[in-house]
ZAROBA-297889 format. One line per 2 residues: number of its first residue (from 1); their letters; for each residue y, x, z of C-alpha. Coordinates in nm, 3 decimals. Example, Ala and Ser with C-alpha at 12.3 -4.5 7.8 and 13.67 -1.06 7.14 Angstrom:
BEGIN
1) AS) -0.450:1.230:0.780 | -0.106:1.367:0.714 .
***
This chain:
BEGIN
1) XX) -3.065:7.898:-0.387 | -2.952:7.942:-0.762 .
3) XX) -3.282:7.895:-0.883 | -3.399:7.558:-0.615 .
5) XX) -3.045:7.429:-0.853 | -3.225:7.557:-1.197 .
7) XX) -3.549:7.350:-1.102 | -3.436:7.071:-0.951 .
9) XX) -3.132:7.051:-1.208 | -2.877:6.892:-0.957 .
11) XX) -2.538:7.047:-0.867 | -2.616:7.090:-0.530 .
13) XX) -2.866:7.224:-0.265 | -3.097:6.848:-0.218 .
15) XX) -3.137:6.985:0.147 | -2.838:7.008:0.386 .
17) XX) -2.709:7.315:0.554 | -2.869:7.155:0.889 .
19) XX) -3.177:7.104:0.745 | -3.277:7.431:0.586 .
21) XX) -3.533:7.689:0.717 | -3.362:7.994:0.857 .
23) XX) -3.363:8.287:0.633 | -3.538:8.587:0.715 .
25) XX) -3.338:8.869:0.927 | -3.382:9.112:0.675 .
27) XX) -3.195:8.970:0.435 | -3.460:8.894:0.151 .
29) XX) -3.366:8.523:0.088 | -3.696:8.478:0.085 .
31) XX) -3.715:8.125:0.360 | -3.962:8.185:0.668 .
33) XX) -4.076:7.849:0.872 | -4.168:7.886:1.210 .
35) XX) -4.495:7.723:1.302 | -4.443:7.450:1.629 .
37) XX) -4.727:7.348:1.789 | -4.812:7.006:1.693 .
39) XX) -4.717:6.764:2.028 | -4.957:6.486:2.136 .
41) XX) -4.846:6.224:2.424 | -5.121:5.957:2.574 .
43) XX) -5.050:5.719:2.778 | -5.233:5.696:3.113 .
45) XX) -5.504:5.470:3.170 | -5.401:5.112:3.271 .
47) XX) -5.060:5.277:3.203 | -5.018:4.960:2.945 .
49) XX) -4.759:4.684:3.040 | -4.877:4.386:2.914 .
51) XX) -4.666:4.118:2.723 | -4.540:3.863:2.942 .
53) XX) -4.602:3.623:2.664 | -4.923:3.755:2.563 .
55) XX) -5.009:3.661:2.916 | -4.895:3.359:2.946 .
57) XX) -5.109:3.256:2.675 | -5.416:3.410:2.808 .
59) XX) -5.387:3.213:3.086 | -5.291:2.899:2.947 .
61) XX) -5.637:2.905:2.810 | -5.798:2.920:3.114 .
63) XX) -5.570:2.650:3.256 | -5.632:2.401:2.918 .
65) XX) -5.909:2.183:3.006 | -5.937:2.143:3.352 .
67) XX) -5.737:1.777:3.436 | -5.972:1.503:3.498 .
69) XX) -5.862:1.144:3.607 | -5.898:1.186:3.950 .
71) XX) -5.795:1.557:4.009 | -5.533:1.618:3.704 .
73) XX) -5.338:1.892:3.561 | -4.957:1.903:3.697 .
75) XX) -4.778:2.051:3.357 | -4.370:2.157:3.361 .
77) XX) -4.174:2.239:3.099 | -3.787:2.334:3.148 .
79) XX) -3.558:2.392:2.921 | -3.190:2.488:2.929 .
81) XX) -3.042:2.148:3.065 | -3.374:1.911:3.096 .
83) XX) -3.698:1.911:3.272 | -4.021:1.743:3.220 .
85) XX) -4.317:1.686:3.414 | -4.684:1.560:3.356 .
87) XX) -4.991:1.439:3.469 | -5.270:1.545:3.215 .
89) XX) -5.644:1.425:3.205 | -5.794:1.656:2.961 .
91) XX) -6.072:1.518:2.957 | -6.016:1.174:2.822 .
93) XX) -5.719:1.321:2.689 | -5.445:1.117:2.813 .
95) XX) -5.136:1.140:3.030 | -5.147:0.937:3.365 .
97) XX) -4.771:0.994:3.430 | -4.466:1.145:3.247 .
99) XX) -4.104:1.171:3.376 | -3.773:1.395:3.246 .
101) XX) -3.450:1.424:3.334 | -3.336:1.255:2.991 .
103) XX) -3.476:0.897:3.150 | -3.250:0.654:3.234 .
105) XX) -3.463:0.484:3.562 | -3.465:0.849:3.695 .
107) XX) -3.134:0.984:3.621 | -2.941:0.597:3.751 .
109) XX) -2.653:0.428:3.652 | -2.386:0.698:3.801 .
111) XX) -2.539:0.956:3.609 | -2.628:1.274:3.818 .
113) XX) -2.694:1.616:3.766 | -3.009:1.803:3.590 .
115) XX) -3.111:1.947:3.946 | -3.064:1.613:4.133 .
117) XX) -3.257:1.428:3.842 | -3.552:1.698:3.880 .
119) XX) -3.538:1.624:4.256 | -3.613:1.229:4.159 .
121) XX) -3.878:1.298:3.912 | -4.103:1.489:4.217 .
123) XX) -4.035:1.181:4.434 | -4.119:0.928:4.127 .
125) XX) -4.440:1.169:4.019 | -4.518:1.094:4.397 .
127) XX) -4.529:0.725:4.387 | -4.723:0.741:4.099 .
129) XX) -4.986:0.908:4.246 | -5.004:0.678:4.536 .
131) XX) -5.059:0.419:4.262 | -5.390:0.604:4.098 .
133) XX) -5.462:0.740:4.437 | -5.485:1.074:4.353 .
135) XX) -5.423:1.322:4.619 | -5.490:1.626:4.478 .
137) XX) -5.396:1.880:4.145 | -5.657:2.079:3.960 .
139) XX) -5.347:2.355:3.864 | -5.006:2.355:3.830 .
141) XX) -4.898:2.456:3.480 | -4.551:2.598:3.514 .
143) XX) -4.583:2.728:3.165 | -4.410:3.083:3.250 .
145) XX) -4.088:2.913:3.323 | -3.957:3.097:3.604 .
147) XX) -3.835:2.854:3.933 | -3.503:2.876:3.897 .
149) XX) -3.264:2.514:4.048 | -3.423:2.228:3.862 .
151) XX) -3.789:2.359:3.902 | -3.757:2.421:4.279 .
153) XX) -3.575:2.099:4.311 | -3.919:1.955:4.134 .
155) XX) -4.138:2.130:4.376 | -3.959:2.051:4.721 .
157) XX) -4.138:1.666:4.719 | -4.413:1.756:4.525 .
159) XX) -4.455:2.043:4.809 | -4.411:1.794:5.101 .
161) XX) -4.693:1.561:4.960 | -4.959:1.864:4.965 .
163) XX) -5.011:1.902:4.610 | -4.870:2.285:4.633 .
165) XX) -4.933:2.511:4.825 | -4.644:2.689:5.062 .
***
């Protein structure tokens, strides 16, 4: 040890007491390392969770451009406290109906809650497609949101009129 302080010109050992290779049992000082087999782990095949997001954007590119005017695209987004819901012709690229919880014809004058208000924009999303008599969805785009109150509020009239299925 005198001399690793000689080279390296420090005060003290660079390696820890913890971290030093055993010495030999004979007493040499000479330091012996033991040879461990190197360890290799692979995963199993398909053993690979995949990245909810990473999925979610796969399949929103199957989902992009498939609204036309007669058989649109249903898209939802919810956030925290608001939801909003349209109808999207991708192929003309316009938007035949839009409604949130943020609108004041939807939400009244005695305001009302964010899952009552979702509840409203499936019935008003349903009069508007008696309007541009559409009777059917090419896909409904949830966007990954999970169905928690205010998207299954959404989905019980949109459900009655046949547009998903139960």
């Amino acid at each position: 040890m005198a001399s690793l302080r000689a080279a390296t010109g420090l005060p003290f050992s660079p390696r820890p007491a913890c971290c030093r290779p055993p010495s030999s049992p004979g007493g040499g000082g000479v330091a012996r390392r033991r040879a461990y087999p190197r360890i290799e782990a692979t995963a199993r095949h398909g053993a690979r969770k995949e990245n909810p997001k990473v999925r979610n954007r796969r399949l929103q590119k199957k989902v992009r451009f498939n609204g036309t005017a007669t058989k649109p695209r249903l898209s939802v987004f919810c956030s925290n406290r608001q939801l909003y819901a349209m109808l999207v012709d991708d192929h003309n690229k316009k938007i035949l109906f839009y409604g949130s919880t943020l609108q004041k014809a939807i939400c009244g004058d005695p305001p009302c809650g964010a899952v009552e208000a979702a509840g409203r924009i499936g019935e008003e999303l349903i009069r508007a497609c008696k309007e541009l008599d559409i009777t059917e969805i090419s896909s409904y785009d949830r966007n990954g949101f999970a169905r928690g109150e205010k998207m299954m509020a959404f989905e019980v009239p949109v459900s009655q009129y046949g547009f998903l299925p139960r």
